[in-house]
FIBA-813921 format. One record per residue (C-alpha): residue number from 1; residue in one letter; chain; x, y, z. Coordinates in steps of 0.05 Angstrom, whole numbers, plus 5000, padded with zeros to 4 digits. Example, Ala and Ser with C-alpha at 12.3 -4.5 7.8 and 13.67 -1.06 7.14 Angstrom:
! FIBA-813921
{k = 1, r = A, c = A, u = 5246, v = 4910, w = 5156}
{k = 2, r = S, c = A, u = 5273, v = 4979, w = 5143}
***
This chain:
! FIBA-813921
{k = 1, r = X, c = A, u = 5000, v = 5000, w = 5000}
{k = 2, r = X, c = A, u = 5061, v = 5054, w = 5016}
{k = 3, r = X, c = A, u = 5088, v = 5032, w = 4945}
{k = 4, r = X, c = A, u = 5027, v = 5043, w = 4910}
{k = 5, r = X, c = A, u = 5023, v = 5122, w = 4948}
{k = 6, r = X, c = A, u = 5097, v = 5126, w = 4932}
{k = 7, r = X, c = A, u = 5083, v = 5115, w = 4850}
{k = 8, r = X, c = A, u = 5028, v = 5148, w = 4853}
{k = 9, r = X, c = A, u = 5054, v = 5214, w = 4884}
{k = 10, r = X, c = A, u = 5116, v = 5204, w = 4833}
{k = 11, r = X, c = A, u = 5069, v = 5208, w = 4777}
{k = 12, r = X, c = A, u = 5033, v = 5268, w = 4797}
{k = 13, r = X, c = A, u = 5100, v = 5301, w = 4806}
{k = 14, r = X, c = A, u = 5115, v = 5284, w = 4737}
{k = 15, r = X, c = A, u = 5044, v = 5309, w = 4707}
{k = 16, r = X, c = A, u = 5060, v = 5368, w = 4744}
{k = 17, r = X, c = A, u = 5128, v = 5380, w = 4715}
{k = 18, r = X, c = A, u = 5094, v = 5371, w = 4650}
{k = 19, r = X, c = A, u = 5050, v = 5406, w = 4645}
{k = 20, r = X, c = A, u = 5092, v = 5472, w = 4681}
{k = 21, r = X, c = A, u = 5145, v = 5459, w = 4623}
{k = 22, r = X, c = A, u = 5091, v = 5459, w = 4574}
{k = 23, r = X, c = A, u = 5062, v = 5518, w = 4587}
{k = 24, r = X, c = A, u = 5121, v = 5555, w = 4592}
{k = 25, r = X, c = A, u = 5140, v = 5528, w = 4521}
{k = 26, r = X, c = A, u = 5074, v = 5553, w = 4499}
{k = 27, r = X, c = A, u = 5088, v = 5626, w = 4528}
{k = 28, r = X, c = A, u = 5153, v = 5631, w = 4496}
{k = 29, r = X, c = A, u = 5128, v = 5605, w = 4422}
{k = 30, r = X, c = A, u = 5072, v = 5659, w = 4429}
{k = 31, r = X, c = A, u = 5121, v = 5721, w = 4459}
{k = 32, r = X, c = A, u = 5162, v = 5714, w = 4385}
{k = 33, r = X, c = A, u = 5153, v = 5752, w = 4332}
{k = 34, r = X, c = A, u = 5128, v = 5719, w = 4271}
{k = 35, r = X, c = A, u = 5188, v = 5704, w = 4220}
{k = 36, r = X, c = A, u = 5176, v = 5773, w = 4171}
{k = 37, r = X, c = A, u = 5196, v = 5766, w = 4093}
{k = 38, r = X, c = A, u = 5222, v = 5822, w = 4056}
{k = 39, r = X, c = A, u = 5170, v = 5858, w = 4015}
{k = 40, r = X, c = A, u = 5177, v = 5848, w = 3943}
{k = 41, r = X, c = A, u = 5210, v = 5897, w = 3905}
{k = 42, r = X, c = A, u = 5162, v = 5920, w = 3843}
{k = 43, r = X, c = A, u = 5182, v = 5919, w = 3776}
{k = 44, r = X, c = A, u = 5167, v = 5972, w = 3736}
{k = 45, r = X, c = A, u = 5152, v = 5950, w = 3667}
{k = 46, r = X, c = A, u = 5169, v = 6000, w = 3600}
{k = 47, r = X, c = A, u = 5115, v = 6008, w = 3560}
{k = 48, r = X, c = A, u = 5122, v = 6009, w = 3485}
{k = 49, r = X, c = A, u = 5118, v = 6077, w = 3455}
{k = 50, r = X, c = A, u = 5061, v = 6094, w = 3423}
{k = 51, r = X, c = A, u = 5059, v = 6100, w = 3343}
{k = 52, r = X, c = A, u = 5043, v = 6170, w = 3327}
{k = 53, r = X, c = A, u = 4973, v = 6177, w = 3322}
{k = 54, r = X, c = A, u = 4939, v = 6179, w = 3256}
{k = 55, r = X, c = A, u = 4877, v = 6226, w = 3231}
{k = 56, r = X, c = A, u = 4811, v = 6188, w = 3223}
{k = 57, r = X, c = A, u = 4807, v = 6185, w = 3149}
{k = 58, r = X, c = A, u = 4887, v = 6202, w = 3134}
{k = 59, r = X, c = A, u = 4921, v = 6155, w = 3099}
{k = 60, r = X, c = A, u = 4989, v = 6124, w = 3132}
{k = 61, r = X, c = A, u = 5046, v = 6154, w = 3088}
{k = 62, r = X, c = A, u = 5078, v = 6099, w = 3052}
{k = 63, r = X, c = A, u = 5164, v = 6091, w = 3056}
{k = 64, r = X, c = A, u = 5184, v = 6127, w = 2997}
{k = 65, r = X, c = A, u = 5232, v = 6089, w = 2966}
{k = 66, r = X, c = A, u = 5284, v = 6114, w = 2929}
{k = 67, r = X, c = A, u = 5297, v = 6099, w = 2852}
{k = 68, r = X, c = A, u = 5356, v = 6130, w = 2805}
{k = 69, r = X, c = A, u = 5329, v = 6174, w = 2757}
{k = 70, r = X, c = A, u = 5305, v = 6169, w = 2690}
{k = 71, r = X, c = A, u = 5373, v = 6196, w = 2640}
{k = 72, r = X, c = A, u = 5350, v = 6240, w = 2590}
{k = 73, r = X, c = A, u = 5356, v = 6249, w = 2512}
{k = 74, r = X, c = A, u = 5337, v = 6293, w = 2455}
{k = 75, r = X, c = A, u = 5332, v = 6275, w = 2393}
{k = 76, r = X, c = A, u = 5328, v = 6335, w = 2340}
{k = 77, r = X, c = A, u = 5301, v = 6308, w = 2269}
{k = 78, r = X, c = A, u = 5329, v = 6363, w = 2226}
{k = 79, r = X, c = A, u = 5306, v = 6378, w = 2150}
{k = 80, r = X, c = A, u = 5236, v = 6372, w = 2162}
{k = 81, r = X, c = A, u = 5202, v = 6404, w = 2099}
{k = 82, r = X, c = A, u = 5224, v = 6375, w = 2042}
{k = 83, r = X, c = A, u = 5169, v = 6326, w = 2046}
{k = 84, r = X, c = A, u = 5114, v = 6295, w = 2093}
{k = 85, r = X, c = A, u = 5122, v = 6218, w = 2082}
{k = 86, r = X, c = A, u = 5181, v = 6216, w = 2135}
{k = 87, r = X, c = A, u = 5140, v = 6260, w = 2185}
{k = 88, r = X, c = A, u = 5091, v = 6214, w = 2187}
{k = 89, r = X, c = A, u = 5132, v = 6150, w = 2190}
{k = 90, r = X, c = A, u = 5168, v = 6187, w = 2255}
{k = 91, r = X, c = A, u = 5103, v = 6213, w = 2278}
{k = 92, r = X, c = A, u = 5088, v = 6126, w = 2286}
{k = 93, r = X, c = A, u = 5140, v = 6125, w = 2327}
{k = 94, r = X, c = A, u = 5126, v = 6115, w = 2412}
{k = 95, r = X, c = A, u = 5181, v = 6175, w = 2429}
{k = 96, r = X, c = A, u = 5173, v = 6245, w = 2445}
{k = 97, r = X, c = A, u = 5220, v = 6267, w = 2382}
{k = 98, r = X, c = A, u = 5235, v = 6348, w = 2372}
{k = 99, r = X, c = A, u = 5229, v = 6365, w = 2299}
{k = 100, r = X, c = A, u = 5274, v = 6418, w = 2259}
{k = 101, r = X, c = A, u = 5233, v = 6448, w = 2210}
{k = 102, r = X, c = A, u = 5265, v = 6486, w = 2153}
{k = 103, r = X, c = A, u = 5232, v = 6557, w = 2122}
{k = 104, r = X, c = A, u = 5207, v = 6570, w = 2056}
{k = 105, r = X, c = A, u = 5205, v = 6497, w = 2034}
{k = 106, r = X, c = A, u = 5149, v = 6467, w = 1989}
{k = 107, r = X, c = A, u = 5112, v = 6435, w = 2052}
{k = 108, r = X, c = A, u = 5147, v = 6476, w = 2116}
{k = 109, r = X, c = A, u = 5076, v = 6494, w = 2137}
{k = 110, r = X, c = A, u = 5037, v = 6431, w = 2131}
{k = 111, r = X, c = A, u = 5091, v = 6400, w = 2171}
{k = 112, r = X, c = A, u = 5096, v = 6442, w = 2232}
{k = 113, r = X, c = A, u = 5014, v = 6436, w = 2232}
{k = 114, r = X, c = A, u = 5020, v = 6365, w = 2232}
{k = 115, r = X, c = A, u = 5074, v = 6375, w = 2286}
{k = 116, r = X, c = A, u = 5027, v = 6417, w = 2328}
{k = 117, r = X, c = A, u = 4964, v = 6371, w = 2314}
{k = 118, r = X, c = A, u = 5015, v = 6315, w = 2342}
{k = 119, r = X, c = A, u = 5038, v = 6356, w = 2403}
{k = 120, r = X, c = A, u = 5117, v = 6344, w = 2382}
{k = 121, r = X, c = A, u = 5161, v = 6405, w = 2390}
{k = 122, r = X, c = A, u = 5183, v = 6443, w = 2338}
{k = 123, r = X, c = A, u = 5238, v = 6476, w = 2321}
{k = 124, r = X, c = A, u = 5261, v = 6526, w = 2269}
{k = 125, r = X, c = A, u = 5320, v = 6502, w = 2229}
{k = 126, r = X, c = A, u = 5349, v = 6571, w = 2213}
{k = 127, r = X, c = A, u = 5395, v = 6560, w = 2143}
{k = 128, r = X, c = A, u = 5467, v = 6605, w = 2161}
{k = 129, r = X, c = A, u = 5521, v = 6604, w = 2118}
{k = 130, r = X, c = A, u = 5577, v = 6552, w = 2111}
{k = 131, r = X, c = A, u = 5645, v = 6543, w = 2099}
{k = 132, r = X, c = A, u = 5644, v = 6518, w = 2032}
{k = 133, r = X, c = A, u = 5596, v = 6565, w = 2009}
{k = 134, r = X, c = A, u = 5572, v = 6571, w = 1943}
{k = 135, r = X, c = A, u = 5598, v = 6503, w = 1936}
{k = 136, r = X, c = A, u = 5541, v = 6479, w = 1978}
{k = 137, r = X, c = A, u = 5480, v = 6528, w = 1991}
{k = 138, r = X, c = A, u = 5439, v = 6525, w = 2057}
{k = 139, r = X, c = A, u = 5377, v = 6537, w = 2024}
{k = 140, r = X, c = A, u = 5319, v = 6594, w = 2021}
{k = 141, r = X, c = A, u = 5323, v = 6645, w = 2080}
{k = 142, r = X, c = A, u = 5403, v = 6640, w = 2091}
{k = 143, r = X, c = A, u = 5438, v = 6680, w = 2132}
{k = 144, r = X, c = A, u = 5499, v = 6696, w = 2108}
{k = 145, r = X, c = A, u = 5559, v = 6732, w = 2134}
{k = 146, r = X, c = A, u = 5550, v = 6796, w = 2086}
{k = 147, r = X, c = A, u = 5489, v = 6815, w = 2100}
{k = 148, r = X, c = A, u = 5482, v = 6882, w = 2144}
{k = 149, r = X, c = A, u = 5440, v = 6883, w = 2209}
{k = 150, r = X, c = A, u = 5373, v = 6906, w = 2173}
{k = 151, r = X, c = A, u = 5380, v = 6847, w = 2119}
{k = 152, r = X, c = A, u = 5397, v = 6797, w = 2177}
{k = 153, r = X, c = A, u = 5346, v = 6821, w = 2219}
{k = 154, r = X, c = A, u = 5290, v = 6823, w = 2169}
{k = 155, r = X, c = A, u = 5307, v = 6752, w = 2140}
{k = 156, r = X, c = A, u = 5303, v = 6721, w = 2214}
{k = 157, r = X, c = A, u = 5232, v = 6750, w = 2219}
{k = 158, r = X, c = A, u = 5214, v = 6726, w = 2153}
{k = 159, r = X, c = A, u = 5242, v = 6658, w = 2169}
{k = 160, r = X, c = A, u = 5207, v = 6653, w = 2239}
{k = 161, r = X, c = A, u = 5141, v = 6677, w = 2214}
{k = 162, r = X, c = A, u = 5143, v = 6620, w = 2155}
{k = 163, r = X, c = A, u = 5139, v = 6563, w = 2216}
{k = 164, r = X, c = A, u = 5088, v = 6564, w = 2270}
{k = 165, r = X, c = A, u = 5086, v = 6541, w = 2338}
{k = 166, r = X, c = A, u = 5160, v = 6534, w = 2350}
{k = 167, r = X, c = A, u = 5199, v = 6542, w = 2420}
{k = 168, r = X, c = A, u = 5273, v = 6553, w = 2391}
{k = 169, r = X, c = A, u = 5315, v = 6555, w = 2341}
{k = 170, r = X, c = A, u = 5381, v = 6509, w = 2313}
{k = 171, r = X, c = A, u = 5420, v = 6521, w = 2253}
{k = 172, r = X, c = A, u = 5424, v = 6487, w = 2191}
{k = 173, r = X, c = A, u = 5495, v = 6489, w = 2162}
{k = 174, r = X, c = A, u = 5523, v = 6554, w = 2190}
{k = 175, r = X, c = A, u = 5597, v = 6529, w = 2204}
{k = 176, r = X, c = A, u = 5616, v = 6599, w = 2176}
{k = 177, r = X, c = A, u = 5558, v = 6643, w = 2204}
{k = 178, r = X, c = A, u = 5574, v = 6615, w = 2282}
{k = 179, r = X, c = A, u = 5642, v = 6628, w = 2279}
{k = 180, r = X, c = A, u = 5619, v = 6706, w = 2271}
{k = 181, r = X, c = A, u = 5600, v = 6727, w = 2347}
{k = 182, r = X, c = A, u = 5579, v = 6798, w = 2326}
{k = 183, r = X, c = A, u = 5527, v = 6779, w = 2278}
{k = 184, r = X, c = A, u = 5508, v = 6721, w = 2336}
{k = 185, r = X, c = A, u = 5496, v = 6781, w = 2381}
{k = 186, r = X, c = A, u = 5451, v = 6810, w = 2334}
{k = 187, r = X, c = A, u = 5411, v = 6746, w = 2321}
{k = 188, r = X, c = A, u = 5409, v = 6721, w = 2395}
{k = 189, r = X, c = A, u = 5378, v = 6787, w = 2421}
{k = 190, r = X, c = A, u = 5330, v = 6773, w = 2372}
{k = 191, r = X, c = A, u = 5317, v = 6706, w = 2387}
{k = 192, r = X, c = A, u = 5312, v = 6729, w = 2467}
{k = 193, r = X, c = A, u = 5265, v = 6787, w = 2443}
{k = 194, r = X, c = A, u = 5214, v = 6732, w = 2425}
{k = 195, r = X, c = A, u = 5232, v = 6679, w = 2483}
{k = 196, r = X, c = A, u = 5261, v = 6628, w = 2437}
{k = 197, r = X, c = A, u = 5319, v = 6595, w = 2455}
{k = 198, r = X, c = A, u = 5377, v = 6567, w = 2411}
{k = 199, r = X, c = A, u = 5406, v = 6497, w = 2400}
{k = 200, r = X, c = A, u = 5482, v = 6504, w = 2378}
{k = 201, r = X, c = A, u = 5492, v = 6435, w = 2320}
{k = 202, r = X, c = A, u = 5558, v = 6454, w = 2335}
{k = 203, r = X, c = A, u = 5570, v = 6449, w = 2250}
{k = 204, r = X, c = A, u = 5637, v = 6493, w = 2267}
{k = 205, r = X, c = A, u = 5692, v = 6473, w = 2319}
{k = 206, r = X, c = A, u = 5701, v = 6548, w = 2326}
{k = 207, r = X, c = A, u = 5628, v = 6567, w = 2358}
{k = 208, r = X, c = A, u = 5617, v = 6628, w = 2385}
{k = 209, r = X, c = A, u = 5548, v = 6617, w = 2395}
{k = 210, r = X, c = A, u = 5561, v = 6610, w = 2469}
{k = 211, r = X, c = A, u = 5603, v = 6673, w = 2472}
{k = 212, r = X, c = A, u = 5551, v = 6711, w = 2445}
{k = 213, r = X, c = A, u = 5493, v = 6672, w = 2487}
{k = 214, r = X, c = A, u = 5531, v = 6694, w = 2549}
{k = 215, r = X, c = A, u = 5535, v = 6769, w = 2529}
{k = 216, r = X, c = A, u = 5456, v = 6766, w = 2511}
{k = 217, r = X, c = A, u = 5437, v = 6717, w = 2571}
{k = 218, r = X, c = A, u = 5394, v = 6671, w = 2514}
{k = 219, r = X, c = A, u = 5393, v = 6613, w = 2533}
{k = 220, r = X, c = A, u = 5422, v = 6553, w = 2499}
{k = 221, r = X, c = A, u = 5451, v = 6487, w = 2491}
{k = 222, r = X, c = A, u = 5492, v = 6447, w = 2436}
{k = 223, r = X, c = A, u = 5483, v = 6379, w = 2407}
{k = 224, r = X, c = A, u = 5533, v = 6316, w = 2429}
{k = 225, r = X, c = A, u = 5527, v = 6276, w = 2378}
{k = 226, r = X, c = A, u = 5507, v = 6270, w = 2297}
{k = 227, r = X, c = A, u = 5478, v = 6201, w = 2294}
{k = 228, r = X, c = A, u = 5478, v = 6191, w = 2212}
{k = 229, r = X, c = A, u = 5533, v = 6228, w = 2181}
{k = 230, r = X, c = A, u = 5539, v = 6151, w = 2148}
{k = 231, r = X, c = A, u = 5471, v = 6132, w = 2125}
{k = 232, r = X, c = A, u = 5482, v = 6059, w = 2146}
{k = 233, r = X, c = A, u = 5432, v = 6036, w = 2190}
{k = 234, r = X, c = A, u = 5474, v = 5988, w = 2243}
{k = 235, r = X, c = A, u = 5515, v = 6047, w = 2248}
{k = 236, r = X, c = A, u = 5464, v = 6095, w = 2268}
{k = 237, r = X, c = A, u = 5434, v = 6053, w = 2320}
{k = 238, r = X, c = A, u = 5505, v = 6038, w = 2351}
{k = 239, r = X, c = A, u = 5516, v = 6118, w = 2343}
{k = 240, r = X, c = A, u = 5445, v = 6124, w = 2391}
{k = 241, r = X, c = A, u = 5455, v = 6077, w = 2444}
{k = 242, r = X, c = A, u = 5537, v = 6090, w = 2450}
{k = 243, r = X, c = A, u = 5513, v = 6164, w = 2464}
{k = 244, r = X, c = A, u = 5474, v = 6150, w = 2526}
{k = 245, r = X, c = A, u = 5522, v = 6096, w = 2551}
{k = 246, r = X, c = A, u = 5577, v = 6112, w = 2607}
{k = 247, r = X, c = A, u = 5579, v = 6151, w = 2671}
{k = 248, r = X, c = A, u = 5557, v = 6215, w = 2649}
{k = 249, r = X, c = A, u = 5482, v = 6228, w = 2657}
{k = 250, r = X, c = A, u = 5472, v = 6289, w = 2643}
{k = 251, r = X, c = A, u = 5426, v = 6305, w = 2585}
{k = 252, r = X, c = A, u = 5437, v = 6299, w = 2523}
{k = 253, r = X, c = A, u = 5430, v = 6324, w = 2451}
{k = 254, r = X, c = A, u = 5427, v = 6281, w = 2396}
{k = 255, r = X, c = A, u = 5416, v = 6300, w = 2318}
{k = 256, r = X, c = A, u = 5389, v = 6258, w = 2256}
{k = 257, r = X, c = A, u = 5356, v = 6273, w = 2193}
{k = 258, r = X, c = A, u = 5300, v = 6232, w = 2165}
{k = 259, r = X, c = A, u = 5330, v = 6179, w = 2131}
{k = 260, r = X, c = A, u = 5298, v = 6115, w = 2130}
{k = 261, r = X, c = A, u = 5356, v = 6079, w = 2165}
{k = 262, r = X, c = A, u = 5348, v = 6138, w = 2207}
{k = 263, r = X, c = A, u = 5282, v = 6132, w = 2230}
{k = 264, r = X, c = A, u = 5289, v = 6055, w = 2225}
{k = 265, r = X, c = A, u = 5351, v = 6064, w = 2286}
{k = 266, r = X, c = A, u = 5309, v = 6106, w = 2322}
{k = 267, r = X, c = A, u = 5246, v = 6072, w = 2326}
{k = 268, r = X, c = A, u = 5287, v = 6005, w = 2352}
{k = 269, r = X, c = A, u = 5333, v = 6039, w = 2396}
{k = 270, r = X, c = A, u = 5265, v = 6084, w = 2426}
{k = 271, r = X, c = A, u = 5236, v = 6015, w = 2455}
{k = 272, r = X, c = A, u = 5316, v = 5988, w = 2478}
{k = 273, r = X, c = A, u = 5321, v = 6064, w = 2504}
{k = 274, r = X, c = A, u = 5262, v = 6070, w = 2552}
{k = 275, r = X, c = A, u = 5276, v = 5986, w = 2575}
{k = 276, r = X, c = A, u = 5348, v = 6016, w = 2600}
{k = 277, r = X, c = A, u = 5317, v = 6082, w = 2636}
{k = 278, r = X, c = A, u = 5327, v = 6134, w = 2589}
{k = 279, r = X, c = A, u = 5276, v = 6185, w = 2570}
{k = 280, r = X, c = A, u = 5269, v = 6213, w = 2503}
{k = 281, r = X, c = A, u = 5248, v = 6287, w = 2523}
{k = 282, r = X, c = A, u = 5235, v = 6360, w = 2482}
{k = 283, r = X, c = A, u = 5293, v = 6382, w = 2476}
{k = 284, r = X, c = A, u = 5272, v = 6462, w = 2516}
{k = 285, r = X, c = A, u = 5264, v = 6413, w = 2579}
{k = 286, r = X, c = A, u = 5340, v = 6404, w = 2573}
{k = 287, r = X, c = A, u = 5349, v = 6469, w = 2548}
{k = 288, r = X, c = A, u = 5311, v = 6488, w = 2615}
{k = 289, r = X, c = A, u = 5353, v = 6443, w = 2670}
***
């Protein structure tokens, strides 16, 4: 019986202890602090830019992309007048051609109508004296080196009144005539007086047209290349595409007659022409760049 007290007070000791230690333990788990985190740190995230707002009803502007430039050539038919068969067979022709028209001839005026009708510029092809004068004659309406101011002045009117609807003037012949500046002087402020401008077929080595275009402020421009001084026609069409061919692209001038291999070359190289970016063009638009 005194063993049975003895355990039995043991035990209660024990529960005692217990339950003293556990409730301590419990005081001290509630008296911490609760384990903190560190707050997260907020991104910030970049926002696209905004396209630039468009109109309602505007069209976005497309890229423009950039292209090289046309090259441009005239071609000057000269010694229009003689005849109408060749106008029309270059009239056919899909290329914006200028035509030299000559005065006084038996169809000069039917031929710069036709011209007009067919919106082609027209030019007159002002006969000058040459070189090898009287061995070869530049035709009706000549200028010619003797001739005093009032005969040169009167025979330019004559000769400009006898073809309508032209923009300028080029010479036929003349390798004499444009080596004379004086007489140039005369002419030009002529030509000036009535807005015309003057294409130089450079028929002389010795020019003075510019010289004299300078001193009168008419403006003007010469011719690079004679494309049939050999009617053959391979010849002629090498002669048009050779002159567009190289580096330089700076306009050009180019001068024919109509010849049938003339107007043969032309009409083939026109088509080969535009396929390699070059623009036949009147030849004031040159005259005016």
């Amino acid at each position: 019986m005194k063993l049975f007290k003895k355990i039995f007070t043991a035990t209660v000791i024990v529960l005692i202890i217990a339950s003293i230690a556990g409730i301590i333990y419990v005081l001290q788990v509630q008296e911490e602090p609760p384990a903190t985190q560190e707050p997260k740190k907020e991104t910030k995230q970049i926002k696209p830019k905004k396209a630039a707002a468009i109109p309602p009803g505007a069209k976005e502007k497309p890229v423009p992309v950039k292209s090289a430039p046309m090259r441009e050539v005239a071609i000057i038919v000269d010694d229009i007048g003689y005849n109408l068969s060749p106008v029309r067979e270059l009239l056919k022709i899909d290329a914006n051609l200028t035509f030299a028209v000559l005065p006084l001839q038996a169809h000069t005026r039917e031929a710069a109508e036709m011209l007009h009708k067919a919106k082609r510029e027209t030019l007159l092809h002002l006969p000058m004296e040459p070189v090898s004068y009287p061995r070869e004659k530049p035709g009706e309406g000549a200028l010619f080196t003797d001739m005093n101011d009032e005969e040169l002045v009167l025979q330019l009117k004559k000769d400009i009144a006898d073809v309508p609807y032209i923009s300028g003037v080029n010479n036929h012949m003349g390798s004499k005539f444009m080596m004379d500046e004086k007489k140039l002087i005369l002419i030009f402020n002529e030509l000036k007086k009535k807005k015309l401008f003057f294409v130089d077929s450079r028929t002389s080595a010795d020019t003075r047209a510019y010289a004299a275009a300078k001193k009168t402020g008419l403006s003007i421009a010469g011719r690079k290349t004679f494309i049939d001084n050999n009617r053959n026609y391979k010849e002629i069409y090498n002669n048009l595409m050779n002159s567009v061919k190289g580096d330089d692209v700076s306009p050009h001038i180019i001068i024919g007659h109509p010849y049938p291999e003339t107007i043969r070359a032309i009409k083939e190289a026109a088509k080969v022409l535009r396929e390699q970016g070059v623009s036949i063009v009147p030849v004031s638009r040159i005259i005016k760049k």
